[in-house]
C-alpha positions as CSV (number, residue, x, y, z in Angstrom):
1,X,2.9,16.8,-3.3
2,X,4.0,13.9,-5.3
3,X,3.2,10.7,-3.4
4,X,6.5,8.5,-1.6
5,X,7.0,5.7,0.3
6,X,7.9,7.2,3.6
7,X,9.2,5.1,6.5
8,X,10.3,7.2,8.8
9,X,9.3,10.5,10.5
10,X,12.3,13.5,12.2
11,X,11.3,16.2,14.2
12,X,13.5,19.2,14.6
13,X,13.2,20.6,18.6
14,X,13.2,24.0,18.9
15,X,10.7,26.2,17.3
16,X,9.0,22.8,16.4
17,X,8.4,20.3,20.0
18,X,9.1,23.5,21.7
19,X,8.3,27.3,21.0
20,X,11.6,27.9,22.6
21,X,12.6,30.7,19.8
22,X,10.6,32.9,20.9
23,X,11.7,33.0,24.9
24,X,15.8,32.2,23.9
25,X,14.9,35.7,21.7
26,X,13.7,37.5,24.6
27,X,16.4,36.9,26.5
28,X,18.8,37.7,23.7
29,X,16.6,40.7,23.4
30,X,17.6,41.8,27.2
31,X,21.2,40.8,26.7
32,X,21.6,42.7,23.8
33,X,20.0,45.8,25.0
34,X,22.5,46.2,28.0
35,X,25.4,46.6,25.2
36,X,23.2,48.8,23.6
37,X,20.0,50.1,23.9
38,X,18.8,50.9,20.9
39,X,19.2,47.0,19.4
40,X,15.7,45.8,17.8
41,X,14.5,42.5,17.8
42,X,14.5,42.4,13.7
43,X,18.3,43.2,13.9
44,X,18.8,40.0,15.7
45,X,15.6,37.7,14.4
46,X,18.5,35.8,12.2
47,X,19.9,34.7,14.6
48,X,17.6,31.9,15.3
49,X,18.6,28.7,13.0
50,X,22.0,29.8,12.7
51,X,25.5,28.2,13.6
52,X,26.9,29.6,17.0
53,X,29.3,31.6,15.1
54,X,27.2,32.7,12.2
55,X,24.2,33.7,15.0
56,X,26.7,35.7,17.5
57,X,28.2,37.2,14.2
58,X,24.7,38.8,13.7
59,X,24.5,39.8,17.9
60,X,27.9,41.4,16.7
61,X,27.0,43.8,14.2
62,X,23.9,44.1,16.1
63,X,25.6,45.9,19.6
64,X,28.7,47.1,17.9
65,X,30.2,47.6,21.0
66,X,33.5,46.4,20.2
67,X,33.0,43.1,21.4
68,X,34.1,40.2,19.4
69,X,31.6,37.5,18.5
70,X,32.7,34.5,20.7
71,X,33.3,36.8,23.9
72,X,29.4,37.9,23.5
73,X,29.1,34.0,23.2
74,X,30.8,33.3,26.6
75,X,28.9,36.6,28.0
76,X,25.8,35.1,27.3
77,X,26.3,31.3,27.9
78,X,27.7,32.2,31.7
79,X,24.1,33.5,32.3
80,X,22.9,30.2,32.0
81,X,19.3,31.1,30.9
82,X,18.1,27.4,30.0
83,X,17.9,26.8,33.5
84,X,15.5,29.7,33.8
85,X,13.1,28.5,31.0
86,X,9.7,25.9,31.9
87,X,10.1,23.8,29.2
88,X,6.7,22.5,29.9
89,X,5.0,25.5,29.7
90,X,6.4,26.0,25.8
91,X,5.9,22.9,24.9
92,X,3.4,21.9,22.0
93,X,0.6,18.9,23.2
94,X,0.2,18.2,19.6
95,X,3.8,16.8,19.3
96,X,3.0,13.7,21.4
97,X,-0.2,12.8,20.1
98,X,1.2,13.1,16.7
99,X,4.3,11.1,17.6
100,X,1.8,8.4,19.2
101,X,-0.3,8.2,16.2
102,X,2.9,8.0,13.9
103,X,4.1,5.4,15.6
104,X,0.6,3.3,15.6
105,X,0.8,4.0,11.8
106,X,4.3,1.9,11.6
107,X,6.5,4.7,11.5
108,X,10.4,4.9,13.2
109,X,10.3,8.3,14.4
110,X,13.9,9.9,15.4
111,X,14.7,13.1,17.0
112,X,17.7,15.7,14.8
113,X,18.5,19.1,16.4
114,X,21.1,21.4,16.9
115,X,21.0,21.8,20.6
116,X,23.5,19.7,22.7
117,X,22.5,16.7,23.5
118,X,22.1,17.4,27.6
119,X,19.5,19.5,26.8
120,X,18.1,17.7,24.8
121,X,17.6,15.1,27.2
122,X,16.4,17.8,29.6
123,X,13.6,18.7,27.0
124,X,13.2,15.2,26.0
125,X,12.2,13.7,29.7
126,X,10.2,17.2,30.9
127,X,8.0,17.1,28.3
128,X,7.2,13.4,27.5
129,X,8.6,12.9,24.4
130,X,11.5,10.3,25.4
131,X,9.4,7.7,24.9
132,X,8.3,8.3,21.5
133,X,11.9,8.8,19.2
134,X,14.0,5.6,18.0
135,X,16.5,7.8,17.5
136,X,18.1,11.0,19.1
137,X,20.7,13.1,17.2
138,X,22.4,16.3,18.3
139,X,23.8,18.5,16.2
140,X,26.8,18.5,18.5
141,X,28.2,15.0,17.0
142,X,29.2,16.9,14.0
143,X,32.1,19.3,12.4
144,X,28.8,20.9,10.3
145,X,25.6,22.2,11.8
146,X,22.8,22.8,9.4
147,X,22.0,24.0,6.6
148,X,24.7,21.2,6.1
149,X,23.0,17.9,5.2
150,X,25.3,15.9,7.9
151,X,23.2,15.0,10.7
152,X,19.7,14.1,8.2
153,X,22.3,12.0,6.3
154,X,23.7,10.0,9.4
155,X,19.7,10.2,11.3
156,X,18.3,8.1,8.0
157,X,21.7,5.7,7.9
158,X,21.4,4.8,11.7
159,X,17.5,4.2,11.9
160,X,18.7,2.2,8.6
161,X,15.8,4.2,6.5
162,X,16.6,6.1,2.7
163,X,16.9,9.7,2.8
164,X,14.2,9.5,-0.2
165,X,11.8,7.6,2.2
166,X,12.0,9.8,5.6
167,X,10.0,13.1,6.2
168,X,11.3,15.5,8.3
169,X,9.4,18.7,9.8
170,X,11.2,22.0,10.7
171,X,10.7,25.2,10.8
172,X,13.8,27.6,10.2
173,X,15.5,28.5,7.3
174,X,19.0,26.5,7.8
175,X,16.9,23.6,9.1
176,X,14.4,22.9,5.9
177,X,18.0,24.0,3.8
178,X,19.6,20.6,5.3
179,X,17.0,18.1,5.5
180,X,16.2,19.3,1.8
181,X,19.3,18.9,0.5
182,X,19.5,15.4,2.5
183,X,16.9,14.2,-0.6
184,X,14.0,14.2,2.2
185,X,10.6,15.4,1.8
186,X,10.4,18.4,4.3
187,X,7.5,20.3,5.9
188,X,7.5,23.5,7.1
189,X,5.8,24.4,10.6
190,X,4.9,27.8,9.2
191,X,6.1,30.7,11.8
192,X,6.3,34.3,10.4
193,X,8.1,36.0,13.7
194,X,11.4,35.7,12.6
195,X,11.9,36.2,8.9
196,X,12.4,32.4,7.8
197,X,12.8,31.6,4.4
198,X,10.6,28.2,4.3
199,X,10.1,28.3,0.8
200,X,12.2,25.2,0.0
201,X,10.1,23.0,2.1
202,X,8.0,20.2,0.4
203,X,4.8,21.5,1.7
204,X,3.9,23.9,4.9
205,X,1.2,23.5,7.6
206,X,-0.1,25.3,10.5
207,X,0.0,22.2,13.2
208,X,2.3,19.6,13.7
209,X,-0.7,17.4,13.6
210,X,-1.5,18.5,9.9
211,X,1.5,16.1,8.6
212,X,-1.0,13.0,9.3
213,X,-2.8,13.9,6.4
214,X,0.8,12.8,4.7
215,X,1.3,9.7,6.6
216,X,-0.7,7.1,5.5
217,X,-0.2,4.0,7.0
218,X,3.0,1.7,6.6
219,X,1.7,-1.8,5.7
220,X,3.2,-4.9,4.9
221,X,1.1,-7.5,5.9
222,X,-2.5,-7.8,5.7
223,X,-5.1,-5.8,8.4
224,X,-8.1,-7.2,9.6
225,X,-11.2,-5.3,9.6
226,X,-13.6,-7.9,11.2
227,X,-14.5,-11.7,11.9
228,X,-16.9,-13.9,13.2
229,X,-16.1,-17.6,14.7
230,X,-18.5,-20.1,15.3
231,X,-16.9,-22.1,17.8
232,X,-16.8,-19.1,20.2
233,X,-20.2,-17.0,18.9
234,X,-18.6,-14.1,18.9
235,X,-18.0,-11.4,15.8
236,X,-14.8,-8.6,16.0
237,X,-14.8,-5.0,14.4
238,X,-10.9,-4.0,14.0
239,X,-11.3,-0.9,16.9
240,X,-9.3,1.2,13.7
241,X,-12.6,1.4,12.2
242,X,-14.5,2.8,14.7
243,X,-15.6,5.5,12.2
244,X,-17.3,3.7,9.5
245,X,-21.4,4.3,9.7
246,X,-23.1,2.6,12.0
247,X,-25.2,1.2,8.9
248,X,-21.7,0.0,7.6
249,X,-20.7,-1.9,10.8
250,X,-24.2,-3.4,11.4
251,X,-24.1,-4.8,7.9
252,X,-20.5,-6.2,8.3
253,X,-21.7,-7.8,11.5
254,X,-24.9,-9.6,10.1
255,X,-22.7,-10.8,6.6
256,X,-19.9,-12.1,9.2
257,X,-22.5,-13.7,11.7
258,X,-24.7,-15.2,9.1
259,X,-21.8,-16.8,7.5
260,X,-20.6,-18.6,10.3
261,X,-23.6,-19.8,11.4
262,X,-24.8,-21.5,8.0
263,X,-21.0,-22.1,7.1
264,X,-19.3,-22.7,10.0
265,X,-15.4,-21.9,11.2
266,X,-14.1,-18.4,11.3
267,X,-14.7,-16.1,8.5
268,X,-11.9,-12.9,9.1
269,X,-12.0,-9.7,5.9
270,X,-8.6,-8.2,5.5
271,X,-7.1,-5.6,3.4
272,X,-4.1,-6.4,2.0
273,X,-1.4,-3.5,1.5
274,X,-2.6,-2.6,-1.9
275,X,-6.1,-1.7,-0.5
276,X,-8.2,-5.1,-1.6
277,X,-10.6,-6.7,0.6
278,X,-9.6,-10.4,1.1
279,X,-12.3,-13.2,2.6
280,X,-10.1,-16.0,4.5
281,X,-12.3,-18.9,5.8
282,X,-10.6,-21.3,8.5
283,X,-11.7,-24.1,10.2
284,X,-10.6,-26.6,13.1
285,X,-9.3,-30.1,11.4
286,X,-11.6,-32.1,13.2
287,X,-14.6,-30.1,12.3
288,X,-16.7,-32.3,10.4
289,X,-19.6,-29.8,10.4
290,X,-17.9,-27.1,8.2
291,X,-19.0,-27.4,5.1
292,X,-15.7,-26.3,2.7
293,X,-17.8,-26.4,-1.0
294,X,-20.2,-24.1,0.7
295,X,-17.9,-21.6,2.0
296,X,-16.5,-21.3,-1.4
297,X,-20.2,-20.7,-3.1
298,X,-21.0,-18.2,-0.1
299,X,-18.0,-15.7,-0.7
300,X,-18.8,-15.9,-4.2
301,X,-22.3,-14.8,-3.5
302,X,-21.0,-12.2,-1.2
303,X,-18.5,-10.7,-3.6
304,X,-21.8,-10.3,-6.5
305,X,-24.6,-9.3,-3.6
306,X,-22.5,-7.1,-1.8
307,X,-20.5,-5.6,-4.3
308,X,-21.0,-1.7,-3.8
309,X,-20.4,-2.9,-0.4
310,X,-16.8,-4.4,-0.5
311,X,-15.9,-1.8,-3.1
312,X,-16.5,1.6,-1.2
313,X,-15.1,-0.4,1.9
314,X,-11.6,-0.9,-0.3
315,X,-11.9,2.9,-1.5
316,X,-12.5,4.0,2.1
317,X,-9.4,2.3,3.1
318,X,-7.3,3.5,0.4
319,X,-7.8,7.1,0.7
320,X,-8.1,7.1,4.9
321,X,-5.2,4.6,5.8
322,X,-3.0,4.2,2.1
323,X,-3.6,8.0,1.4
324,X,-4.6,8.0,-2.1
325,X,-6.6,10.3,-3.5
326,X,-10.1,9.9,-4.5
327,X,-9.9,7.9,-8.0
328,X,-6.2,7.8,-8.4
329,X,-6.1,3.9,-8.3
330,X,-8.5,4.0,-11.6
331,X,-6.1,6.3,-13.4
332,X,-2.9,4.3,-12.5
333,X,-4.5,1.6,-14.5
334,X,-6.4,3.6,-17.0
């Protein structure tokens, strides 16, 4: 997949936060089967993704009782089946710590589905999710329901983000057709149980969480890996790289330590958003101990000593928090 700037994250609901589909089906299923018995599930799979009309359309042809369309509609909606489902009980764990994650990674994260919007809400609060979205959009606002690009187009103008820069993940047919057509990278949450088309979608992946492994981080200012002060003896490892070696850390503790303590003030590494590793050496005004010629000969001496050091530290960062691939910086500027 060809590598974007992405700012911002939508999630469709059902079939993706929710495995709702599959139970709404079931119950379709039953309704269906009292107009006639001999209605299969495959007749009325399409359904699912589709505009009211265009779904009950399908329930139509399906019964051909003689019913029209929009009084099967009304049949159906008096039942009030939503209040029968556990919304809990269908709802995918994954989806909030993926959402979390996201947003620790500087992403807006917005919410754009086709259900009304008190349902929504409903799912929204059950399950946990409030919380996480900037941004909740029901396909109710609008004249169009997907595959019409509408409500992607007015979800990327209101969190203020361009369609080229948001990623969306869906999983039906009409769904990947709209946010596609919005100009957005999509992924498909594969599902093979009702006849989707997902072949239009950017990329497909079996867990919500896989999209991660697209997300690098958004960064615009410099992050700190670790420091060490020597007016409070102390030495900090960013807890975001927890994972390095333990051989790693203990030698990024000792260069820190050892610095401070021959040097004085507070030595802090950084990456800066283009992946390099950045020494900043600061010191209190009145500190007449810190010796400023010597700080510059000591990073110098760093950067030669510990060069295979700093350098598969600024390649580690760039593939496991930019998300580039293993040499691509060297053939940009081959």
């Amino acid at each position: 997949m060809e590598k974007k700037t992405r700012r911002a994250v939508i999630f469709d609901m059902d079939g993706v936060i929710v495995d709702s589909e599959y139970v709404y089906m079931q119950y379709l299923l039953e309704f269906a089967h009292k107009k006639n018995p001999s209605v299969t599930m495959e007749e009325i799979n399409p359904m699912v993704g589709l505009t009211r009309e265009d779904s009950w359309r399908v329930m139509e042809r399906a019964v051909k009782n003689g019913q029209s369309w929009d009084a099967l509609q009304r049949e159906f909606m008096a039942l009030d089946i939503y209040a029968r489902v556990d919304y809990k009980k269908i709802f995918r764990p994954e989806a909030l710590t993926t959402a979390k994650e996201l947003k620790c990674r500087g992403y807006r994260l917005a919410l754009a589905s086709s259900t009304g919007p008190k349902l929504i809400a409903r799912i929204v609060e059950e399950t946990g999710m409030r919380p996480m979205f900037d941004l909740i959009v029901s396909g109710k606002q609008f004249k169009r329901s997907k595959p019409d690009p509408e409500i992607y187009h007015y979800t990327a103008k209101t969190l203020g983000v361009p369609e080229s820069e948001c990623f969306v993940l869906e999983d039906s047919t009409v769904g990947i057709q709209a946010a596609t057509a919005a100009g957005m990278t999509t992924a498909a949450l594969k599902d093979d149980r009702f006849g989707f088309d997902q072949s239009a979608a950017d990329l497909h992946v079996e867990r919500i969480s896989e999209i991660l492994l697209y997300l690098p981080y958004v960064q615009t200012e410099n992050v700190v890996l670790c420091g060490a002060s020597s007016y409070e003896q102390k030495y900090y490892l960013n807890e975001r790289f927890q994972a390095l070696p333990d051989g790693i850390k203990k030698e990024l503790q000792i260069l820190c330590v050892l610095f401070t303590e021959d040097i004085g003030g507070v030595l802090t590494l950084s990456f800066t958003p283009k992946g390099a590793l950045e020494f900043r050496v600061e010191a209190d005004d009145h500190d007449y101990l810190f010796d400023e010629i010597g700080s510059g000969l000591k990073i110098r001496q760093y950067q030669r000593e510990k060069r295979a050091l700093l350098e598969a530290l600024e390649l580690y960062y760039r593939v496991a928090f930019l998300g580039e691939r293993m040499g691509e910086k060297d053939n940009e500027e081959a």
